[in-house]
KETOR-222177 format. One record per atom (N, C-alpha, C): residue number from 1; residue in one letter; atom name; x, y, z. Coordinates in nm, 3 decimals, decimal comma. Example, Ala and Ser with C-alpha at 12.3 -4.5 7.8 and 13.67 -1.06 7.14 Angstrom:
+-----+----+----+---------+---------+---------+
!   i ! aa ! at !       x !       y !       z !
+-----+----+----+---------+---------+---------+
!   1 !  A !  N !   1,319 !  -0,569 !   0,780 !
!   1 !  A ! CA !   1,230 !  -0,450 !   0,780 !
!   1 !  A !  C !   1,320 !  -0,330 !   0,780 !
!   2 !  S !  N !   1,285 !  -0,225 !   0,708 !
!   2 !  S ! CA !   1,367 !  -0,106 !   0,714 !
!   2 !  S !  C !   1,290 !   0,003 !   0,787 !
+-----+----+----+---------+---------+---------+
REM end
This chain:
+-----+----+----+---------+---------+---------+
!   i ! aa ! at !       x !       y !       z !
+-----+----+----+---------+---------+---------+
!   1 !  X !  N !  -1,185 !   1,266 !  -2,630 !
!   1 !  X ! CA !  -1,208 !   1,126 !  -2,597 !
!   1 !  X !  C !  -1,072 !   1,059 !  -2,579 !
!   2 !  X !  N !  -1,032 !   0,958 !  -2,460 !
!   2 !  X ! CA !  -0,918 !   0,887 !  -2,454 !
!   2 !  X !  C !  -0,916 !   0,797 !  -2,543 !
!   3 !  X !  N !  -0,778 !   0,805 !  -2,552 !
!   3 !  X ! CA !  -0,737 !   0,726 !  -2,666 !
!   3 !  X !  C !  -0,754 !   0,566 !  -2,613 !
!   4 !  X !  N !  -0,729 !   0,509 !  -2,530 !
!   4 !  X ! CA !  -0,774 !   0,377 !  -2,470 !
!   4 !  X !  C !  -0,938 !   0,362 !  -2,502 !
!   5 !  X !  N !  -1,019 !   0,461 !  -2,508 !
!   5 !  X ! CA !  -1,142 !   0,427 !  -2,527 !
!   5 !  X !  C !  -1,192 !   0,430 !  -2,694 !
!   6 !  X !  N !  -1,116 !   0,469 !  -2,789 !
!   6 !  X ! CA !  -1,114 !   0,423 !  -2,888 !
!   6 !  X !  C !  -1,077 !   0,299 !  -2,928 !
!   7 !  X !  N !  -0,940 !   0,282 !  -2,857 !
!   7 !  X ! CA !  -0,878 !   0,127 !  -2,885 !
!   7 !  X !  C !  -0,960 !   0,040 !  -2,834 !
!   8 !  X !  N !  -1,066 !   0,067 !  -2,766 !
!   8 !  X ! CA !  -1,207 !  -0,017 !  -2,678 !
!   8 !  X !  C !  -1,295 !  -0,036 !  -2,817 !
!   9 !  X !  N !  -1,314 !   0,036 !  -2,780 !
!   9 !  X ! CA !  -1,436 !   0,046 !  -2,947 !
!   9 !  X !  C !  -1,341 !  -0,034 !  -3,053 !
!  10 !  X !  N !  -1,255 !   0,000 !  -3,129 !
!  10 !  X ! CA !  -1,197 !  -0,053 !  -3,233 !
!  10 !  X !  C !  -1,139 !  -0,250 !  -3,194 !
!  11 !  X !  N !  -1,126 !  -0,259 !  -3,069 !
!  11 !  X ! CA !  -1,117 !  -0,411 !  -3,012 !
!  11 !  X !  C !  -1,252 !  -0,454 !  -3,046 !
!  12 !  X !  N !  -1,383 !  -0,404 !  -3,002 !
!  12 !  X ! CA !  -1,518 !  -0,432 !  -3,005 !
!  12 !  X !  C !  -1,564 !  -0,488 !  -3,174 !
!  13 !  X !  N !  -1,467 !  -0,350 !  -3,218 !
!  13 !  X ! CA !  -1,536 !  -0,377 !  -3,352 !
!  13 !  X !  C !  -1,498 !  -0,525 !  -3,423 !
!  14 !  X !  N !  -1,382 !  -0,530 !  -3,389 !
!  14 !  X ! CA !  -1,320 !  -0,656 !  -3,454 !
!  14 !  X !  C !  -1,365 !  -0,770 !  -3,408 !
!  15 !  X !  N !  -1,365 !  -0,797 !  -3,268 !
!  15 !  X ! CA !  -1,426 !  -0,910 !  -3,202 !
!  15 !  X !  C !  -1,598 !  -0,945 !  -3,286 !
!  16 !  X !  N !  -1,663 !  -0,845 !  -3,252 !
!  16 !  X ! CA !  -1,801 !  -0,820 !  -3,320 !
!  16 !  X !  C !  -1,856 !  -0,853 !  -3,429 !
!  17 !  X !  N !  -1,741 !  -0,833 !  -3,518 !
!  17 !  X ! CA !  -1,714 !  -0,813 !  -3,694 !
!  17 !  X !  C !  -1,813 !  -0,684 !  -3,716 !
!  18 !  X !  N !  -1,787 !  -0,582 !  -3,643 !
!  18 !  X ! CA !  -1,902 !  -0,511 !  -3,694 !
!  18 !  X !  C !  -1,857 !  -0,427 !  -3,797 !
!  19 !  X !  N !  -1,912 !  -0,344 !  -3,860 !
!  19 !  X ! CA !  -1,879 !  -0,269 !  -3,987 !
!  19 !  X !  C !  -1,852 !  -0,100 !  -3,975 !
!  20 !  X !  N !  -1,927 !  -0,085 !  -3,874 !
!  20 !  X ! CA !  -1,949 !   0,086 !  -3,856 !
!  20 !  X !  C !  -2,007 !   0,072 !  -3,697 !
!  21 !  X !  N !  -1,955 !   0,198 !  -3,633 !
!  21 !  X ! CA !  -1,985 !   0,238 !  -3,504 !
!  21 !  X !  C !  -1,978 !   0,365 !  -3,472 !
!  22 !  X !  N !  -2,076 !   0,420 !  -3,386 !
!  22 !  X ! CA !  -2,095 !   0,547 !  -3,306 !
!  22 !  X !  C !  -2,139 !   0,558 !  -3,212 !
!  23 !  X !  N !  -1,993 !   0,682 !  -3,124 !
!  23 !  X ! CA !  -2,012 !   0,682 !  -3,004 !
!  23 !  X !  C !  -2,089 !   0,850 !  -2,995 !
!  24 !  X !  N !  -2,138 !   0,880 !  -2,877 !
!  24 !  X ! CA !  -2,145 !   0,985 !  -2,830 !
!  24 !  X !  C !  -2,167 !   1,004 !  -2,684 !
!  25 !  X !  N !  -2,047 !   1,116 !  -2,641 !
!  25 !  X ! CA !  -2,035 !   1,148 !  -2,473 !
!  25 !  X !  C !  -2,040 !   1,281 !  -2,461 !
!  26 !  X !  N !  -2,155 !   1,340 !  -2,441 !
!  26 !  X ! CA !  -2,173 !   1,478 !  -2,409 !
!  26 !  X !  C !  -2,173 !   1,527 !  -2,534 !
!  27 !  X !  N !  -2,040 !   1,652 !  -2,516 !
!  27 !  X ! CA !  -2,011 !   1,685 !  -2,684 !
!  27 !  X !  C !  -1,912 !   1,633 !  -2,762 !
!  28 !  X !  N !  -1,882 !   1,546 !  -2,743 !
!  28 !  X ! CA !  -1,803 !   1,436 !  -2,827 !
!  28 !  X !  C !  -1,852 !   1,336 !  -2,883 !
!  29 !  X !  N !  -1,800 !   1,294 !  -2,981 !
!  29 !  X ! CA !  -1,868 !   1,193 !  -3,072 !
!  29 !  X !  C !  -1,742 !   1,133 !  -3,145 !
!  30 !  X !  N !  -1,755 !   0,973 !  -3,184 !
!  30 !  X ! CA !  -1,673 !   0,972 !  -3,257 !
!  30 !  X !  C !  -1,708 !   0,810 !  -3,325 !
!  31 !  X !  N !  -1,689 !   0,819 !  -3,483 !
!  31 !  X ! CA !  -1,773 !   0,724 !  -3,601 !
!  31 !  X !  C !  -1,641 !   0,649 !  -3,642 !
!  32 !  X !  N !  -1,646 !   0,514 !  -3,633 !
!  32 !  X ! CA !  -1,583 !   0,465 !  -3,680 !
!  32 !  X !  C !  -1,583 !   0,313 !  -3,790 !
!  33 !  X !  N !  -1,493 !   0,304 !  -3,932 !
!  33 !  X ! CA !  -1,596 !   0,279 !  -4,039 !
!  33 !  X !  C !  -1,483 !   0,135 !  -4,084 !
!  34 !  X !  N !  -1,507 !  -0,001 !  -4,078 !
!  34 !  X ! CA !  -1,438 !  -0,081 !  -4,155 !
!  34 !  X !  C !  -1,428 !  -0,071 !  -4,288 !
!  35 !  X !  N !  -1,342 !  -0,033 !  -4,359 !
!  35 !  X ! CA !  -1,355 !  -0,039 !  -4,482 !
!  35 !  X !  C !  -1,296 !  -0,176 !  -4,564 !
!  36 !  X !  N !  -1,401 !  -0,261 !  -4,679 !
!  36 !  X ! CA !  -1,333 !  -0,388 !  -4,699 !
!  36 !  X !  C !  -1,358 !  -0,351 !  -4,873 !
!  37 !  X !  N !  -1,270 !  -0,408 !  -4,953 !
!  37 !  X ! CA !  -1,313 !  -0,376 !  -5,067 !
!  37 !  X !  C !  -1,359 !  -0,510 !  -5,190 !
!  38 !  X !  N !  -1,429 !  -0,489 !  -5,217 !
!  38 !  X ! CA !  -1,497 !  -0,660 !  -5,301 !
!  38 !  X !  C !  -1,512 !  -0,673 !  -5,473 !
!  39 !  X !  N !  -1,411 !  -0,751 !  -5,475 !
!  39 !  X ! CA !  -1,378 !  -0,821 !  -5,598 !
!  39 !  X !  C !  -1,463 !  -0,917 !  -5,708 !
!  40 !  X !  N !  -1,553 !  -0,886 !  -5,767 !
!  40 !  X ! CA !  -1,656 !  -0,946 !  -5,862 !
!  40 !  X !  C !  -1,717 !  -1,028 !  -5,736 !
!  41 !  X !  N !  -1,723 !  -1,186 !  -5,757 !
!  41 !  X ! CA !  -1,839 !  -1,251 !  -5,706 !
!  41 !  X !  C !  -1,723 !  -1,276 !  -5,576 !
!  42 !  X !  N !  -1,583 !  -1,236 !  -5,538 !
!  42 !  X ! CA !  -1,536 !  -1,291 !  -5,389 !
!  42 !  X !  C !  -1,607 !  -1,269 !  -5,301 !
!  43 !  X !  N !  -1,563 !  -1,313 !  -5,193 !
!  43 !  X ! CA !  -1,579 !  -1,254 !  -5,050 !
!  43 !  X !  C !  -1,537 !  -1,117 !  -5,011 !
!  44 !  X !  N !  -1,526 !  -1,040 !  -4,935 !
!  44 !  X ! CA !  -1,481 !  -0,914 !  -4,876 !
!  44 !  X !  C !  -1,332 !  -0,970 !  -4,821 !
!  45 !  X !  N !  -1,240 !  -0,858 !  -4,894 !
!  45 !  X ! CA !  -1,091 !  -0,927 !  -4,817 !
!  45 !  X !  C !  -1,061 !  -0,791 !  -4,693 !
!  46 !  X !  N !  -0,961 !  -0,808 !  -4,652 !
!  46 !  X ! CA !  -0,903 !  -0,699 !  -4,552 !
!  46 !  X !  C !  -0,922 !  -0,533 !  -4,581 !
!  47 !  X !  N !  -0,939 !  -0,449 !  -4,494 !
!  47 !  X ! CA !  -0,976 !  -0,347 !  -4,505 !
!  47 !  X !  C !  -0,850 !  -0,285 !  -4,610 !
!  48 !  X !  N !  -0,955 !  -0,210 !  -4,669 !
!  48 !  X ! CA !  -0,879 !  -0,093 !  -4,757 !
!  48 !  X !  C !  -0,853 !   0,009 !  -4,767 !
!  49 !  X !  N !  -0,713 !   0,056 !  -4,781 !
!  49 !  X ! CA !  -0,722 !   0,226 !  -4,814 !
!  49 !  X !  C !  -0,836 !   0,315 !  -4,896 !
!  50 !  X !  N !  -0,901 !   0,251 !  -4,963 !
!  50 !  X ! CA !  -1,006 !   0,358 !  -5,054 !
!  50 !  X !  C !  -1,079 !   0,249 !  -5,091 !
!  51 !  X !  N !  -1,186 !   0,370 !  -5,149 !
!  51 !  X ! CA !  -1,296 !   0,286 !  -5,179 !
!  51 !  X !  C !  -1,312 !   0,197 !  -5,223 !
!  52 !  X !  N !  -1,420 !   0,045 !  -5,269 !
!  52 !  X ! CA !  -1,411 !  -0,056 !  -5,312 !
!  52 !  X !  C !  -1,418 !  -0,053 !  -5,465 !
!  53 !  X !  N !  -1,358 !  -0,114 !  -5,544 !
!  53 !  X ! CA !  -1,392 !  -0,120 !  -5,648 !
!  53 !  X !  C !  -1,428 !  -0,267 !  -5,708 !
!  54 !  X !  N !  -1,554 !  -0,272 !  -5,779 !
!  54 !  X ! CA !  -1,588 !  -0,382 !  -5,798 !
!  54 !  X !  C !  -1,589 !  -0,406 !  -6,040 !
!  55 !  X !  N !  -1,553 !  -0,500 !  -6,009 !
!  55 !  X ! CA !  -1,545 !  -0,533 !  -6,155 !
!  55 !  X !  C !  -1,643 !  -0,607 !  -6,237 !
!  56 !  X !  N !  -1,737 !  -0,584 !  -6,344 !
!  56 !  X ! CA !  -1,857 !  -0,624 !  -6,409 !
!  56 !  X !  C !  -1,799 !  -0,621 !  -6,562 !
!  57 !  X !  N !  -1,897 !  -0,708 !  -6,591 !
!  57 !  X ! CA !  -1,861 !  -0,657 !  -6,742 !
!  57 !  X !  C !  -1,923 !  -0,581 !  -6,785 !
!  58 !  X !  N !  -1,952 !  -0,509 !  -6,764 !
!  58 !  X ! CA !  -1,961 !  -0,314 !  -6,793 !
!  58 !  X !  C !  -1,903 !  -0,229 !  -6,759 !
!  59 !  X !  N !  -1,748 !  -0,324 !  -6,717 !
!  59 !  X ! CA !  -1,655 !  -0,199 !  -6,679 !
!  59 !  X !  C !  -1,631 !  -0,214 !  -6,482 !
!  60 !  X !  N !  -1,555 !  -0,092 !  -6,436 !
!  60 !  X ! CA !  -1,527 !  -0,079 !  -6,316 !
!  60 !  X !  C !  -1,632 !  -0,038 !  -6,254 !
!  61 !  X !  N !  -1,693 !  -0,074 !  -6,124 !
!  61 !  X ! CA !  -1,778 !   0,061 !  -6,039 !
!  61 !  X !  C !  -1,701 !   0,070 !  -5,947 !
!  62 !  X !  N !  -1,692 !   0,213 !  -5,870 !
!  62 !  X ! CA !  -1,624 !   0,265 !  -5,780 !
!  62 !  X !  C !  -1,796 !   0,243 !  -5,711 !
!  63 !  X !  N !  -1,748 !   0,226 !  -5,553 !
!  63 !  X ! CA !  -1,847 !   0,230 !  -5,425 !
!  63 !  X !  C !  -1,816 !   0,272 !  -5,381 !
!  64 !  X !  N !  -1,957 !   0,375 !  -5,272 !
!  64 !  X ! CA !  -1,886 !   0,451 !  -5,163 !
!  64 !  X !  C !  -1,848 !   0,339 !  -5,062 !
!  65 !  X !  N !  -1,721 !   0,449 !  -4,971 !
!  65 !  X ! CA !  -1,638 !   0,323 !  -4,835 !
!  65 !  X !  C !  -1,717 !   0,401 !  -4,760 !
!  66 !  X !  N !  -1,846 !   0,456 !  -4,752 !
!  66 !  X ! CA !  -1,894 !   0,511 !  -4,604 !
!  66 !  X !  C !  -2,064 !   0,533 !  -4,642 !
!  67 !  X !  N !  -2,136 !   0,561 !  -4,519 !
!  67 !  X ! CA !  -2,218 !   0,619 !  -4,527 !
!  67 !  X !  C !  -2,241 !   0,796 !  -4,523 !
!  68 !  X !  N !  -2,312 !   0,840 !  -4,597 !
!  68 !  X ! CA !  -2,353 !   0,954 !  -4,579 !
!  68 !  X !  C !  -2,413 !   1,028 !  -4,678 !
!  69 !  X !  N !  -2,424 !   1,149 !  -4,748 !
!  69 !  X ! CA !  -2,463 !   1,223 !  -4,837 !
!  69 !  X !  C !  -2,340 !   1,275 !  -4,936 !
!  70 !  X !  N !  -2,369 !   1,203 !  -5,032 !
!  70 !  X ! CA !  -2,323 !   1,256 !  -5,167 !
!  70 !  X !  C !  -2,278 !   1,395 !  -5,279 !
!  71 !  X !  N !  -2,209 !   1,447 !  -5,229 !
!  71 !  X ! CA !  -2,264 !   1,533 !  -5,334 !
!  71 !  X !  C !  -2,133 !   1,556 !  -5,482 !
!  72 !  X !  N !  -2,180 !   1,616 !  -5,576 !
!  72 !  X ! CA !  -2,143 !   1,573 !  -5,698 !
!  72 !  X !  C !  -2,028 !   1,704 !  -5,729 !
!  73 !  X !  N !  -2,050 !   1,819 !  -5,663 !
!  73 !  X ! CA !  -1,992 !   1,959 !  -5,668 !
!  73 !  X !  C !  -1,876 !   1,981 !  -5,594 !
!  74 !  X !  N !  -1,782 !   2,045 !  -5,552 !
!  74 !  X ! CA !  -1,677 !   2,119 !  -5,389 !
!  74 !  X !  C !  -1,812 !   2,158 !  -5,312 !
!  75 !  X !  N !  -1,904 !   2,264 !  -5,379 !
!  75 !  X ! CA !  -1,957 !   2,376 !  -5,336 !
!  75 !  X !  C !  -2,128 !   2,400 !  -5,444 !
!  76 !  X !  N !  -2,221 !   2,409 !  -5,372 !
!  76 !  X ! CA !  -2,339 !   2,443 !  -5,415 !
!  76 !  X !  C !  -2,302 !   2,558 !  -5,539 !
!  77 !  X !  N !  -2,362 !   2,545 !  -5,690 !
!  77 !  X ! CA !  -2,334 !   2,639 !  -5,810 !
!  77 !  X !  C !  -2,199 !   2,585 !  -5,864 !
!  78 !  X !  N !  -2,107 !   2,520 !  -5,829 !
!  78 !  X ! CA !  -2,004 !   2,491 !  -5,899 !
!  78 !  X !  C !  -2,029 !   2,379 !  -5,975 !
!  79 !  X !  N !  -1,893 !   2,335 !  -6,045 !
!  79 !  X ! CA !  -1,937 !   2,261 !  -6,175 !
!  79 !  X !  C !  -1,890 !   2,122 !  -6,131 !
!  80 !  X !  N !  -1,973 !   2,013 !  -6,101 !
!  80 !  X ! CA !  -1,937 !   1,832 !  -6,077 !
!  80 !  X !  C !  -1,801 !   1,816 !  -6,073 !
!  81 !  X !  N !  -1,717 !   1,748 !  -6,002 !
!  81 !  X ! CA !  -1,611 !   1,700 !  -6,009 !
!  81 !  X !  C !  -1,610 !   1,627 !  -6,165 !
!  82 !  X !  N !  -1,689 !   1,516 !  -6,197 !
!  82 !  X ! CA !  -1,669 !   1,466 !  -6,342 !
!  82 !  X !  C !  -1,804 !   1,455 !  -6,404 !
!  83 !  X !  N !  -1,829 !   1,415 !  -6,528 !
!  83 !  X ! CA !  -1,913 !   1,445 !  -6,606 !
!  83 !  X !  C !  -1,926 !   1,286 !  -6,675 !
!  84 !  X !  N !  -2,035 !   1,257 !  -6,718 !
!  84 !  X ! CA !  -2,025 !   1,117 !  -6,811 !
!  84 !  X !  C !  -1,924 !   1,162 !  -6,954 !
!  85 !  X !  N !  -1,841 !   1,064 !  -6,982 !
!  85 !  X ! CA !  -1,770 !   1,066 !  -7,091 !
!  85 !  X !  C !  -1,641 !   1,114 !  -7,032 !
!  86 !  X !  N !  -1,620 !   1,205 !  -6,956 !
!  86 !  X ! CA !  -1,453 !   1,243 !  -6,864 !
!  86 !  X !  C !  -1,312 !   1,103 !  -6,889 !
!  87 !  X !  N !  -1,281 !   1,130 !  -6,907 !
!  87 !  X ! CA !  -1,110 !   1,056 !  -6,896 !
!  87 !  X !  C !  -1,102 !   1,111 !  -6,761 !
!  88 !  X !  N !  -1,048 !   1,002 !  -6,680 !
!  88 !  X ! CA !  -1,023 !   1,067 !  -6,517 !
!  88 !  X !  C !  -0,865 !   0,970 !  -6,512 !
!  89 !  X !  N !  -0,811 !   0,999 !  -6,370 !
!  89 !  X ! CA !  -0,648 !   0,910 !  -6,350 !
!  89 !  X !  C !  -0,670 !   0,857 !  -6,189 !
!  90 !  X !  N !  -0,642 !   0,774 !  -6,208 !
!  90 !  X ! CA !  -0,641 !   0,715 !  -6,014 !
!  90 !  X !  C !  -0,631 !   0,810 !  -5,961 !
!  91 !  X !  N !  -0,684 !   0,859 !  -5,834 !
!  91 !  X ! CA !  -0,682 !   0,970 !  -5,745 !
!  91 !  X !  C !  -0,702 !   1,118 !  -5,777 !
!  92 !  X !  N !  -0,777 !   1,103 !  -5,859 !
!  92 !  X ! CA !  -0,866 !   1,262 !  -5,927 !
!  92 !  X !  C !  -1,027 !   1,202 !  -5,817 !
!  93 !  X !  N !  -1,023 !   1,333 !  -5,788 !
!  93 !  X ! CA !  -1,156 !   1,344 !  -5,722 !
!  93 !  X !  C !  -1,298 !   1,299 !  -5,804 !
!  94 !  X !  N !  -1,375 !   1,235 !  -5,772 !
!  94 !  X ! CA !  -1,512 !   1,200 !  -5,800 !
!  94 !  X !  C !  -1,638 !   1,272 !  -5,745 !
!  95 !  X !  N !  -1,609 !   1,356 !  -5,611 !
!  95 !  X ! CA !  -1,708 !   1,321 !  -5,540 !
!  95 !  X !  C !  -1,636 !   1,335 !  -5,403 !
!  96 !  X !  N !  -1,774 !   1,432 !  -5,311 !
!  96 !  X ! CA !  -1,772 !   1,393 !  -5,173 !
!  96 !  X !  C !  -1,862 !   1,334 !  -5,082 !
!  97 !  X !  N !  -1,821 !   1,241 !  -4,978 !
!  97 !  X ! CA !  -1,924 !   1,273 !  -4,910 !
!  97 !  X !  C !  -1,928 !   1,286 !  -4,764 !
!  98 !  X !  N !  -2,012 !   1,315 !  -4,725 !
!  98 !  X ! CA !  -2,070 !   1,430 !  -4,619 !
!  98 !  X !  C !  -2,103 !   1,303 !  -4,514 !
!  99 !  X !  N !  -2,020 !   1,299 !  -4,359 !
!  99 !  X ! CA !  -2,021 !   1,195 !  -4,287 !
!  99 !  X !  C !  -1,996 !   1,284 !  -4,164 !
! 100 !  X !  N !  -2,094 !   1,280 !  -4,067 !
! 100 !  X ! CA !  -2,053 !   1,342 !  -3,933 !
! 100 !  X !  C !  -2,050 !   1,500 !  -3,970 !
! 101 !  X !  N !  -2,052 !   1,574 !  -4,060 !
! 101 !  X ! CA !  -2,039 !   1,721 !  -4,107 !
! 101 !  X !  C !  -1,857 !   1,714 !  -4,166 !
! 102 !  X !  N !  -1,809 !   1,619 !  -4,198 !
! 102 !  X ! CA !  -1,672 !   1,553 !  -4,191 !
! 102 !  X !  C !  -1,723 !   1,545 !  -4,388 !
! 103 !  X !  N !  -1,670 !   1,606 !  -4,471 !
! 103 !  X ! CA !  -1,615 !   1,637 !  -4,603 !
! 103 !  X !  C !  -1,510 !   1,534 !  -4,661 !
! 104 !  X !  N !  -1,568 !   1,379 !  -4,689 !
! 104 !  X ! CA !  -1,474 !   1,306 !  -4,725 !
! 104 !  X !  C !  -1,480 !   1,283 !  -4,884 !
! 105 !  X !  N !  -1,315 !   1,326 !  -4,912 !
! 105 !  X ! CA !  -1,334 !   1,321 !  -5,087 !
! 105 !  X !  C !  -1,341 !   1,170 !  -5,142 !
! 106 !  X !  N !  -1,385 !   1,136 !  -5,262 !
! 106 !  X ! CA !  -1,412 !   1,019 !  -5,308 !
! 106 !  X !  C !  -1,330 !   1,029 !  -5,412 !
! 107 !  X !  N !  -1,186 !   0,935 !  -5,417 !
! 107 !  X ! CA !  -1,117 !   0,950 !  -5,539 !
! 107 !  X !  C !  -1,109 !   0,860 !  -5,607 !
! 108 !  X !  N !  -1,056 !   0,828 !  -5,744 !
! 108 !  X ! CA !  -1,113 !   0,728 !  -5,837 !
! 108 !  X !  C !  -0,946 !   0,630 !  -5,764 !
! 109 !  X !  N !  -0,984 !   0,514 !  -5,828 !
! 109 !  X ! CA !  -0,909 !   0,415 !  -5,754 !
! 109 !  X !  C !  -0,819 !   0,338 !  -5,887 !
! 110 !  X !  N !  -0,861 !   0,421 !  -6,047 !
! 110 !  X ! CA !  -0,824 !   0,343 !  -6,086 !
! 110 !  X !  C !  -0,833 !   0,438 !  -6,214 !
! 111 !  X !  N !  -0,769 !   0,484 !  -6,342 !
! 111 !  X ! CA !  -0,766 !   0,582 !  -6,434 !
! 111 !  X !  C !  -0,862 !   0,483 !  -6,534 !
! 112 !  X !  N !  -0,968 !   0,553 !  -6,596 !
! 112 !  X ! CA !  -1,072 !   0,530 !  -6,692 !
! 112 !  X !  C !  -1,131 !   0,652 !  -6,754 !
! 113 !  X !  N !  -1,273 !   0,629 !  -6,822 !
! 113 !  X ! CA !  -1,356 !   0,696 !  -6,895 !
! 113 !  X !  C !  -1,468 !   0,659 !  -6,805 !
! 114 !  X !  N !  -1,570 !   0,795 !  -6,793 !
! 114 !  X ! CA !  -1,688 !   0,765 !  -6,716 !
! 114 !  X !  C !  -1,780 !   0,738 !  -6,782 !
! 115 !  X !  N !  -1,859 !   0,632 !  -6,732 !
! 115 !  X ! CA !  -1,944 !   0,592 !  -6,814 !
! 115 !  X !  C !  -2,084 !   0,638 !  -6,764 !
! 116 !  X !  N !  -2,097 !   0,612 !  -6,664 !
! 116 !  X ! CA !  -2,206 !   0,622 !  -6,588 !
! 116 !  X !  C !  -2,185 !   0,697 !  -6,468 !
! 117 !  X !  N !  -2,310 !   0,763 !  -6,428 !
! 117 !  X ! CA !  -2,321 !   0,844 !  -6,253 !
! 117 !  X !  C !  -2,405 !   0,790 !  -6,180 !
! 118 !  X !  N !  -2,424 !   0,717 !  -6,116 !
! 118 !  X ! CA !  -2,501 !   0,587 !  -6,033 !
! 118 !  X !  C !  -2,596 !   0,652 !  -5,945 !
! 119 !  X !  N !  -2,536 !   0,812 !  -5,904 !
! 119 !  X ! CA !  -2,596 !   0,845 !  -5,790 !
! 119 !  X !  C !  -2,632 !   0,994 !  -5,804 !
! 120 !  X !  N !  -2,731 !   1,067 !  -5,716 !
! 120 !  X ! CA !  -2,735 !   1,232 !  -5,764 !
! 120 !  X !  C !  -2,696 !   1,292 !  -5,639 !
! 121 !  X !  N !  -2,656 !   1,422 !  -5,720 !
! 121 !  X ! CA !  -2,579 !   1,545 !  -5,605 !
! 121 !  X !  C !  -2,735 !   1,492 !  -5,474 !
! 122 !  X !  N !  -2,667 !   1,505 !  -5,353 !
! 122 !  X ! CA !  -2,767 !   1,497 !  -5,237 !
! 122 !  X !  C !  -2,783 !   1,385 !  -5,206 !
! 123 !  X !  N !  -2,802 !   1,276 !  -5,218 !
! 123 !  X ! CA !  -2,872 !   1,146 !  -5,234 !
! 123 !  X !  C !  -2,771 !   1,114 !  -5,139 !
! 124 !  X !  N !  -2,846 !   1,041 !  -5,018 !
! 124 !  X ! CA !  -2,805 !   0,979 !  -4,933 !
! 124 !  X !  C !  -2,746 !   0,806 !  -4,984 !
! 125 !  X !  N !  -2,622 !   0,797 !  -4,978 !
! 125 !  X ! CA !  -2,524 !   0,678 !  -5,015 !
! 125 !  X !  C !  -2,513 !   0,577 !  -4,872 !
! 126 !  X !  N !  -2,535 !   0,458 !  -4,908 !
! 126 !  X ! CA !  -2,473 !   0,376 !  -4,808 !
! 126 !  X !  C !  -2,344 !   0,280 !  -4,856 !
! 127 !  X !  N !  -2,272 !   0,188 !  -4,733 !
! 127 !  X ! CA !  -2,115 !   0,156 !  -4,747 !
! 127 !  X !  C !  -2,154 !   0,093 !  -4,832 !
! 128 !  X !  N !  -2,078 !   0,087 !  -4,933 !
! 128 !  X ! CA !  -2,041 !  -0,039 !  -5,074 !
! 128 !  X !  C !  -2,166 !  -0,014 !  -5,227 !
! 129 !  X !  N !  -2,215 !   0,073 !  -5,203 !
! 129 !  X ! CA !  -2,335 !   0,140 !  -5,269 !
! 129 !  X !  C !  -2,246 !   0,184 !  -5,425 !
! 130 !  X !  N !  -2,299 !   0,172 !  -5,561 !
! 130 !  X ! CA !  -2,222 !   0,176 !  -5,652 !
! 130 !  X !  C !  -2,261 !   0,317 !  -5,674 !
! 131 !  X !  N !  -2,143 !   0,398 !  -5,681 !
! 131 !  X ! CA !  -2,122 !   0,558 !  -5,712 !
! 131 !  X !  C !  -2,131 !   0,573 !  -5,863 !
! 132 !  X !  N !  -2,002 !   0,511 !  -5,909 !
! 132 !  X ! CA !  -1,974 !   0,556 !  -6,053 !
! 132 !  X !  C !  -1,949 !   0,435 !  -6,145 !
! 133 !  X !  N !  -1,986 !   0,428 !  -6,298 !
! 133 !  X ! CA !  -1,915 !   0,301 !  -6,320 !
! 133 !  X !  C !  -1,874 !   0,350 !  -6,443 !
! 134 !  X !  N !  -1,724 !   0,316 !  -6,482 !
! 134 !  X ! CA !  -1,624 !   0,394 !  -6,605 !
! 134 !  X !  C !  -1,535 !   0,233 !  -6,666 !
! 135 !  X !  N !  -1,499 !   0,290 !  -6,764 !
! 135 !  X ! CA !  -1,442 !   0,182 !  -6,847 !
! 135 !  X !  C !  -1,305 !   0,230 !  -6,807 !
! 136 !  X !  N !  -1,266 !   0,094 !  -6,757 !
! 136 !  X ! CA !  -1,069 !   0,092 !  -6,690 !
! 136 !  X !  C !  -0,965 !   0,100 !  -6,810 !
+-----+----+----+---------+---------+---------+
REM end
């Protein structure tokens, strides 16, 4: 796909305010995802490098930044990236998920204790959807 016809789409998106888009031309395809991350009761500020993290008083939840399928393992039989009760560190893996056949890792955004697993291996996730929620 030309690169001008991405910068089409990605002009679109902004003008639009849209959130997520997909193209497909023949055998090409190509998904593209605003990511914004949201702060207790704010508004959504400027897109973010990683996922959103939102703050409750029950602690942090990490959200997925995409749509797709979840899963909790690397690999079918292996053992969860984390477990309830885990000590984890900013950027230790959580979690992938599965977008376009595209393997995107979900890393923690912020070092805690897990408290909770919001979501199950498989389970189809949508954008801003609460994954995990751990004490910061």
């Amino acid at each position: 796909m030309d690169i001008r016809k991405i910068k089409k789409l990605i002009d679109l998106m902004i003008e639009s305010d849209l959130q997520a888009i997909e193209v497909k031309e023949g055998d090409q395809a190509i998904s593209l995802t605003r990511r914004t991350q949201v702060i207790a009761a704010a508004a959504p500020v400027a897109a973010a490098p990683e996922a959103p993290v939102v703050k409750s008083s029950r602690g942090a939840i990490e959200t997925a930044p995409m749509v797709g399928v979840f899963y909790a393992a690397p690999s079918p039989g292996e053992a969860p990236f984390v477990k309830v009760g885990q000590t984890i560190s900013a950027g230790e893996s959580l979690g992938i998920i599965e977008a376009m056949k595209i393997m995107n890792p979900i890393e923690a955004t912020q070092s805690g204790v897990i408290e909770e697993i919001l979501v199950k291996n498989g389970d189809v996730v949508q954008f801003g959807q609460p994954l995990f929620r751990y004490r910061a």
